[in-house]
N, CA, C and O atoms as a GROMACS GRO file, in nm:
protein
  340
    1UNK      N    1   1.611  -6.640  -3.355
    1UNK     CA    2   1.634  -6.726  -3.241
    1UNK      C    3   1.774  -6.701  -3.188
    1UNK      O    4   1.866  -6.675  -3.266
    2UNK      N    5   1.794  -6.708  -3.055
    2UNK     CA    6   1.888  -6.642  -2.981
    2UNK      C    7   2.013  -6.795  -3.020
    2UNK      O    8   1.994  -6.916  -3.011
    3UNK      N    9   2.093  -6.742  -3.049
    3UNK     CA   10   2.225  -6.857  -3.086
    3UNK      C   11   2.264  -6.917  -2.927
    3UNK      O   12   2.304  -7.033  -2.917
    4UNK      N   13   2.246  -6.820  -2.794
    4UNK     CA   14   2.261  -6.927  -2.647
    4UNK      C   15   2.179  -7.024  -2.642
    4UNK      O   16   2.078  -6.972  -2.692
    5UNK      N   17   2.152  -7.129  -2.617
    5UNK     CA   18   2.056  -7.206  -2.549
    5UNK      C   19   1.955  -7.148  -2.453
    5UNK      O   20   1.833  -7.143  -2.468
    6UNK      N   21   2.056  -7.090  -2.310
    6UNK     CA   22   1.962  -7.022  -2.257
    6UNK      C   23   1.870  -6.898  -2.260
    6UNK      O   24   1.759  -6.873  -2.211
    7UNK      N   25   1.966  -6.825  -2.342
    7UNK     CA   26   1.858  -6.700  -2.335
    7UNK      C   27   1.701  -6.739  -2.434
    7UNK      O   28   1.603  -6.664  -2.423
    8UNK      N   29   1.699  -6.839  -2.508
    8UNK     CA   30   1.544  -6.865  -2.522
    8UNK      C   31   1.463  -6.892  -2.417
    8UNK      O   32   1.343  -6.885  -2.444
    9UNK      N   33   1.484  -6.915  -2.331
    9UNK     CA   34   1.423  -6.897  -2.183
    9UNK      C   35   1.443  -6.798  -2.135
    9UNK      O   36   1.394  -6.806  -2.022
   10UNK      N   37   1.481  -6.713  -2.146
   10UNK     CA   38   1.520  -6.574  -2.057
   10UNK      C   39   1.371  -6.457  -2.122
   10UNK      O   40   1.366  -6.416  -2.238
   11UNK      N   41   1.271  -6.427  -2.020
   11UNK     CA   42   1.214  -6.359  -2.013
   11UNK      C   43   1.207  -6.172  -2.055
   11UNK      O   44   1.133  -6.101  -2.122
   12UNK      N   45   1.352  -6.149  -1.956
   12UNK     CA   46   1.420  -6.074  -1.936
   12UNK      C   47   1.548  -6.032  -1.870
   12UNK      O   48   1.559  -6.098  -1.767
   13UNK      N   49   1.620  -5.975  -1.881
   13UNK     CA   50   1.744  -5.906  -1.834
   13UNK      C   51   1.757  -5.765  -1.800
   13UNK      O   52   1.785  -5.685  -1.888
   14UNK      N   53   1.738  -5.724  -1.668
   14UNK     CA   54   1.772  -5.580  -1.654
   14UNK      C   55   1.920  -5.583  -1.622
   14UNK      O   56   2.013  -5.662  -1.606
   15UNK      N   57   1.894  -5.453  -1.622
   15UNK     CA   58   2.090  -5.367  -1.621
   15UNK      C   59   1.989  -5.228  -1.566
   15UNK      O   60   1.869  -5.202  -1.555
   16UNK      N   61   2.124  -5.163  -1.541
   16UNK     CA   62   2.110  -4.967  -1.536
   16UNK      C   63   2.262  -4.938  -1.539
   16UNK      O   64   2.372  -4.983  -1.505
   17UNK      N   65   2.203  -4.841  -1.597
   17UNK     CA   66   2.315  -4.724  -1.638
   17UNK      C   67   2.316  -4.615  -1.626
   17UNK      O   68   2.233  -4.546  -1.685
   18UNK      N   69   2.415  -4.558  -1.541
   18UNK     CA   70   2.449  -4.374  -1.512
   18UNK      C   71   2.435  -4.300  -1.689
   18UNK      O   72   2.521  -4.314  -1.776
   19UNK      N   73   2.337  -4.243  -1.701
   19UNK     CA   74   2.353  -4.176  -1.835
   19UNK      C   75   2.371  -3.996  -1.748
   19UNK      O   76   2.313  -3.936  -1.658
   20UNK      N   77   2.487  -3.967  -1.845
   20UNK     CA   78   2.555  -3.820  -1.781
   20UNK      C   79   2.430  -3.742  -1.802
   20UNK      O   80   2.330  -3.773  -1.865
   21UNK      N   81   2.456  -3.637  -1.737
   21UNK     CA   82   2.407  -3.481  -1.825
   21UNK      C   83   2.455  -3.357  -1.699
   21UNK      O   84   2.514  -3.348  -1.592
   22UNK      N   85   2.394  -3.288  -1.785
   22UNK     CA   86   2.445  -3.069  -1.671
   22UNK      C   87   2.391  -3.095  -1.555
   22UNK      O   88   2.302  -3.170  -1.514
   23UNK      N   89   2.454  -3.030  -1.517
   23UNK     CA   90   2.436  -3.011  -1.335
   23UNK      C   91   2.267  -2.981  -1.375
   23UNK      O   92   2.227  -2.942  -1.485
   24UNK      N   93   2.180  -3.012  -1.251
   24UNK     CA   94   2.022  -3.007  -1.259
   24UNK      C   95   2.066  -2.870  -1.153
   24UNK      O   96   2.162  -2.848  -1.079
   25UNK      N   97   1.934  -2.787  -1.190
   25UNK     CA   98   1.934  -2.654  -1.129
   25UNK      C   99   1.774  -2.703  -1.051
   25UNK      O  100   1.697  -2.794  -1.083
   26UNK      N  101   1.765  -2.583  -0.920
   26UNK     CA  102   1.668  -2.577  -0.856
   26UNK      C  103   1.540  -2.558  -0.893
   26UNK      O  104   1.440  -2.604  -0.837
   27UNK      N  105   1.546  -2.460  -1.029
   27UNK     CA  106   1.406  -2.477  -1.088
   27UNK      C  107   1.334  -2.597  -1.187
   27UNK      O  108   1.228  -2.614  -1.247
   28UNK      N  109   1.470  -2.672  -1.163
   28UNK     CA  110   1.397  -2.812  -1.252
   28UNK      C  111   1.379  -2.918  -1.185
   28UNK      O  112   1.358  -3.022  -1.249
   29UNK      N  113   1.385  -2.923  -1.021
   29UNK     CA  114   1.446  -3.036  -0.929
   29UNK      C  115   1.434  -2.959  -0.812
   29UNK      O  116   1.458  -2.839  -0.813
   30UNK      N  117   1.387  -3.038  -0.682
   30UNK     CA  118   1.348  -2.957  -0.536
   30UNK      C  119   1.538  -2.985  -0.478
   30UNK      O  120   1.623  -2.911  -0.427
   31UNK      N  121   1.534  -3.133  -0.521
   31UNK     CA  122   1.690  -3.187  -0.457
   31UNK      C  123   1.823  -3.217  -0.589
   31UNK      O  124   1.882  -3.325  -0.593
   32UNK      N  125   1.846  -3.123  -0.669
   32UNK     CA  126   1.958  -3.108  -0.757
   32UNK      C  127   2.037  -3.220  -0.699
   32UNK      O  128   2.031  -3.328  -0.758
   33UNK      N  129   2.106  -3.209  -0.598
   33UNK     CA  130   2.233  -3.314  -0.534
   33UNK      C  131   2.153  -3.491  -0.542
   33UNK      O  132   2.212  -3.598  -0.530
   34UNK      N  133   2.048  -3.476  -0.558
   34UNK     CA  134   2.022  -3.639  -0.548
   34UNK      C  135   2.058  -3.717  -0.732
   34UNK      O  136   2.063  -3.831  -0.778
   35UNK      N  137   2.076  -3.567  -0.792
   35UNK     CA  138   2.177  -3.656  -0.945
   35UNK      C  139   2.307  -3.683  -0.941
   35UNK      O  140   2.359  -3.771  -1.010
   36UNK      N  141   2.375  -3.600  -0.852
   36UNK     CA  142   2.489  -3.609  -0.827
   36UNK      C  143   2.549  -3.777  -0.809
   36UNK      O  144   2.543  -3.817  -0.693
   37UNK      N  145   2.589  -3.845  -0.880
   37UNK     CA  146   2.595  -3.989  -0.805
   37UNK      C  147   2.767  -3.996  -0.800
   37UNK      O  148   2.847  -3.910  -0.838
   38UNK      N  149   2.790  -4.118  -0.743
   38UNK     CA  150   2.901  -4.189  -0.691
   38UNK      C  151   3.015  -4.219  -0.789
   38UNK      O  152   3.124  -4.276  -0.782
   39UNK      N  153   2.950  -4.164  -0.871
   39UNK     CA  154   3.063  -4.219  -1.031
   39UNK      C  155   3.131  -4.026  -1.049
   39UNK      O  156   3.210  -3.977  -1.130
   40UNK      N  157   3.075  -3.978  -0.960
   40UNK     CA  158   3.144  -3.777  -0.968
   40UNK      C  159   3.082  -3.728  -1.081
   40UNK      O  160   3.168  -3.662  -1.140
   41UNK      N  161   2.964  -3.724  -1.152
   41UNK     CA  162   2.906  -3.652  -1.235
   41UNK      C  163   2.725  -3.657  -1.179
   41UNK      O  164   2.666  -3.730  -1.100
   42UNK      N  165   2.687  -3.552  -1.259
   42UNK     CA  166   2.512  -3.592  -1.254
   42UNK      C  167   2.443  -3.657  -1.338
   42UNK      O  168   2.453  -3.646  -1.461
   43UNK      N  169   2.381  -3.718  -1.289
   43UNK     CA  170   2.285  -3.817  -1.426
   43UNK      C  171   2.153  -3.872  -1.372
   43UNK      O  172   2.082  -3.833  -1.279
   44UNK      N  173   2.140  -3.972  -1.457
   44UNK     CA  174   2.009  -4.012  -1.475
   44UNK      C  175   2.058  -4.167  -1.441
   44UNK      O  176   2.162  -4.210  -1.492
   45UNK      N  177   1.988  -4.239  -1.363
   45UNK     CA  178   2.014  -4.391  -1.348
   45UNK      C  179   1.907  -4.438  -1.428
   45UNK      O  180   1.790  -4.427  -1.391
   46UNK      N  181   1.946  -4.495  -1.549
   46UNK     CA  182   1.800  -4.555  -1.667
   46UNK      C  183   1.861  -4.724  -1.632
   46UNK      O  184   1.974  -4.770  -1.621
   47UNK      N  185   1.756  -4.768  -1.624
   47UNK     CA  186   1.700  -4.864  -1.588
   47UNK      C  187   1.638  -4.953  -1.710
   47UNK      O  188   1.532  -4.900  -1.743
   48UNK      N  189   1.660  -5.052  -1.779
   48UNK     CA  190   1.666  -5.118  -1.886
   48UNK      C  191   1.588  -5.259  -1.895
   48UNK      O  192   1.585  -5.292  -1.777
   49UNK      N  193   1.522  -5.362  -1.971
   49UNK     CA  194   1.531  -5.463  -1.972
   49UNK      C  195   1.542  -5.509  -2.117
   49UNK      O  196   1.466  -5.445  -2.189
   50UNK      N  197   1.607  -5.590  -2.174
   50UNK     CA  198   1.607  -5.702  -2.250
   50UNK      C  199   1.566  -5.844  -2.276
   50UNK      O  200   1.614  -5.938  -2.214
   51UNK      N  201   1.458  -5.859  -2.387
   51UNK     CA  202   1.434  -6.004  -2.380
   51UNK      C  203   1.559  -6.073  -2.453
   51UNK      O  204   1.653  -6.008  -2.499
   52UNK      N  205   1.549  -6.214  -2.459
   52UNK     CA  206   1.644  -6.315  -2.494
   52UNK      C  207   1.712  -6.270  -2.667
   52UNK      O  208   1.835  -6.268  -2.676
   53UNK      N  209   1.637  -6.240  -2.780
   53UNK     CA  210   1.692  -6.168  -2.846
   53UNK      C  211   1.739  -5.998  -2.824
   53UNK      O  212   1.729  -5.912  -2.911
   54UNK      N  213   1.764  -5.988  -2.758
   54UNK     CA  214   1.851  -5.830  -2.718
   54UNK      C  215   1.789  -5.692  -2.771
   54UNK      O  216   1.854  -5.595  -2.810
   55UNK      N  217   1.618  -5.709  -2.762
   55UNK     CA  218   1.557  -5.628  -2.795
   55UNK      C  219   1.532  -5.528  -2.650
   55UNK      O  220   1.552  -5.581  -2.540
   56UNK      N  221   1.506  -5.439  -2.654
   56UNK     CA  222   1.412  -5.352  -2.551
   56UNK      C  223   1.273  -5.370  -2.538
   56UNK      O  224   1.191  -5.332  -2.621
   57UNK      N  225   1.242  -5.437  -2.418
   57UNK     CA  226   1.142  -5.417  -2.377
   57UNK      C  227   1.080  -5.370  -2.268
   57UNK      O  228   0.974  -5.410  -2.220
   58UNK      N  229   1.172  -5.253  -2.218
   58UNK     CA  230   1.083  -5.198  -2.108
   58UNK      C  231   1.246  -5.096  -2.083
   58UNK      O  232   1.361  -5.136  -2.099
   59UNK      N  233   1.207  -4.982  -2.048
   59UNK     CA  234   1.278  -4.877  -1.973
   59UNK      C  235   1.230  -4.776  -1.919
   59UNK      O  236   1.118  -4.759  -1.966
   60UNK      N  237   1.265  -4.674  -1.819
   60UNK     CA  238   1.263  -4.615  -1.720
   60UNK      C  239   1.348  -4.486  -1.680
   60UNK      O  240   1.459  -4.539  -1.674
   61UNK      N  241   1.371  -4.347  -1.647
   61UNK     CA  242   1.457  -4.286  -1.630
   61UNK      C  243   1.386  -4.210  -1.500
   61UNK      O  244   1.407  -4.089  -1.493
   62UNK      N  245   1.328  -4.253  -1.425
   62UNK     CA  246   1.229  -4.270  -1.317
   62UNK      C  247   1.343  -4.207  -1.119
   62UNK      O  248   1.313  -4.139  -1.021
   63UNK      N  249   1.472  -4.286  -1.165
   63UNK     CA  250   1.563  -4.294  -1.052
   63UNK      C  251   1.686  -4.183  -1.076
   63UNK      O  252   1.735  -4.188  -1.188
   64UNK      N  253   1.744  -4.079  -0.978
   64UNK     CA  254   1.834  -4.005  -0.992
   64UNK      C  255   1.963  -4.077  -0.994
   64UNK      O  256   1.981  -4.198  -0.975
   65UNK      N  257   2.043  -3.991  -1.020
   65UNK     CA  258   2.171  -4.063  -1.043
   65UNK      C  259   2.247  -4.136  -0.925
   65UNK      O  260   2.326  -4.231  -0.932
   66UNK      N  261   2.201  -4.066  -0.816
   66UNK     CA  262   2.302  -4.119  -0.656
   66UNK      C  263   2.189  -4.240  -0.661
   66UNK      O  264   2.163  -4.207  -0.545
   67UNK      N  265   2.127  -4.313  -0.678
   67UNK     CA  266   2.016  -4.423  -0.620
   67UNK      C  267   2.078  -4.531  -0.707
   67UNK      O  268   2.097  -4.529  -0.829
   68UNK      N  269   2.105  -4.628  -0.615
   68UNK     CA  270   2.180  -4.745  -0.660
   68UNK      C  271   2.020  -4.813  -0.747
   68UNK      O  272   1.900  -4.791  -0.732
   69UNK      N  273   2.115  -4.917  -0.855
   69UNK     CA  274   2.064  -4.956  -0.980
   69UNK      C  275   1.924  -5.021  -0.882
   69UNK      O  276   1.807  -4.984  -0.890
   70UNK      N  277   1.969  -5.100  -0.813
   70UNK     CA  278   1.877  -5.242  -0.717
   70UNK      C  279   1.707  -5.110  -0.645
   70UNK      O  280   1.591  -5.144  -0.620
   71UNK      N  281   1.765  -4.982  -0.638
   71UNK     CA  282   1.654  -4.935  -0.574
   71UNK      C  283   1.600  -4.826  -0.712
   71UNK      O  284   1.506  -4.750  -0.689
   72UNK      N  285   1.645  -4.826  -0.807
   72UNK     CA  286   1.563  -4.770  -0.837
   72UNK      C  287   1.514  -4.860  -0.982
   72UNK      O  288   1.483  -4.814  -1.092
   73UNK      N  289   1.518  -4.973  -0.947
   73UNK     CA  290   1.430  -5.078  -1.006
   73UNK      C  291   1.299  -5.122  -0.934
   73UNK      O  292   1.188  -5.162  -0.971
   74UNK      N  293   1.351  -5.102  -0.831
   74UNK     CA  294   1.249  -5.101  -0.720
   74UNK      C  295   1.134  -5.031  -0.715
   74UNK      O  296   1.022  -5.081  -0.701
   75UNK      N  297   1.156  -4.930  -0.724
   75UNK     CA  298   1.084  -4.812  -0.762
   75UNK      C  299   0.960  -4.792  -0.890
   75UNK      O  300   0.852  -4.733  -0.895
   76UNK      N  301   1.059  -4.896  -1.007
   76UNK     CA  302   0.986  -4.859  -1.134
   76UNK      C  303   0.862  -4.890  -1.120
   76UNK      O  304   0.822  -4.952  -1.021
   77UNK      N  305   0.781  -4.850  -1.223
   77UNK     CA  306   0.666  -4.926  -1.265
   77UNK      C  307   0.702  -5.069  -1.262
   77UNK      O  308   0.676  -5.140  -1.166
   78UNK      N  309   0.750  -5.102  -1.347
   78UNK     CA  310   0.815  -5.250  -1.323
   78UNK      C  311   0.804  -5.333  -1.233
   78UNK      O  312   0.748  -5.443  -1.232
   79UNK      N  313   0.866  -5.270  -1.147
   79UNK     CA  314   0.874  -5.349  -0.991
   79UNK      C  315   0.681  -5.331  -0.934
   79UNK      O  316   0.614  -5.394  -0.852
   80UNK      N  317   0.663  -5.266  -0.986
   80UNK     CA  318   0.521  -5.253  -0.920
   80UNK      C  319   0.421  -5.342  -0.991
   80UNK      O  320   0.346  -5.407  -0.918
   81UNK      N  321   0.406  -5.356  -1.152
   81UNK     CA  322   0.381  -5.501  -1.200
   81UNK      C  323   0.388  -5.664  -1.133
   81UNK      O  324   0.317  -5.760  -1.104
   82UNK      N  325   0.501  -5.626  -1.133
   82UNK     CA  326   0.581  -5.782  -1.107
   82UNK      C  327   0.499  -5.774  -0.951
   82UNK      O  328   0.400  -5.846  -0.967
   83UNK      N  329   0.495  -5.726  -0.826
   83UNK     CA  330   0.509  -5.748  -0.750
   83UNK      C  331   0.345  -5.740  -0.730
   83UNK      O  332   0.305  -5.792  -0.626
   84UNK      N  333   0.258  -5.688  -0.805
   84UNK     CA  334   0.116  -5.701  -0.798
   84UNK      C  335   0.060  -5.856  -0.860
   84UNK      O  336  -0.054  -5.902  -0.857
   85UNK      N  337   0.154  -5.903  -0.902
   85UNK     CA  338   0.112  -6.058  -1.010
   85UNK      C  339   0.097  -6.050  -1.143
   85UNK      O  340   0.070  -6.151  -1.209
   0.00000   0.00000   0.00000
């Protein structure tokens, strides 16, 4: 049991995070530059959730690195759950 009060109510918690890696080349990727993100490296925007005990329950590496956290949650499966009911 979660020692906050609230997070026993908390369903979930997303976050994302720029996870680095090598420059993406053309034969692995049509648009290489869309990893390129805003932080000056290439990566992966992973996309996370946590229930109230700080477990994982759901992630994603779905969004390139330049795509802000908000859209490529958007994007996930996730967002496509939730937004079907």
């Amino acid at each position: 049991m979660p020692t906050n009060p609230i997070a026993r109510f908390t369903v979930g918690a997303v976050d994302g995070i720029a996870i680095r890696f090598r420059a993406a080349s053309v034969t692995e990727t049509i648009k290489p530059a869309e990893y390129y993100g805003r932080k000056g490296f290439f990566s992966l925007n992973v996309q996370v959730v946590c229930d109230g005990m700080c477990r994982f329950v759901y992630a994603t590496t779905a969004a390139p690195g330049s795509m802000h956290d908000s859209a490529g949650c958007g994007q996930s499966g996730l967002a496509r759950k939730i937004d079907s009911g």
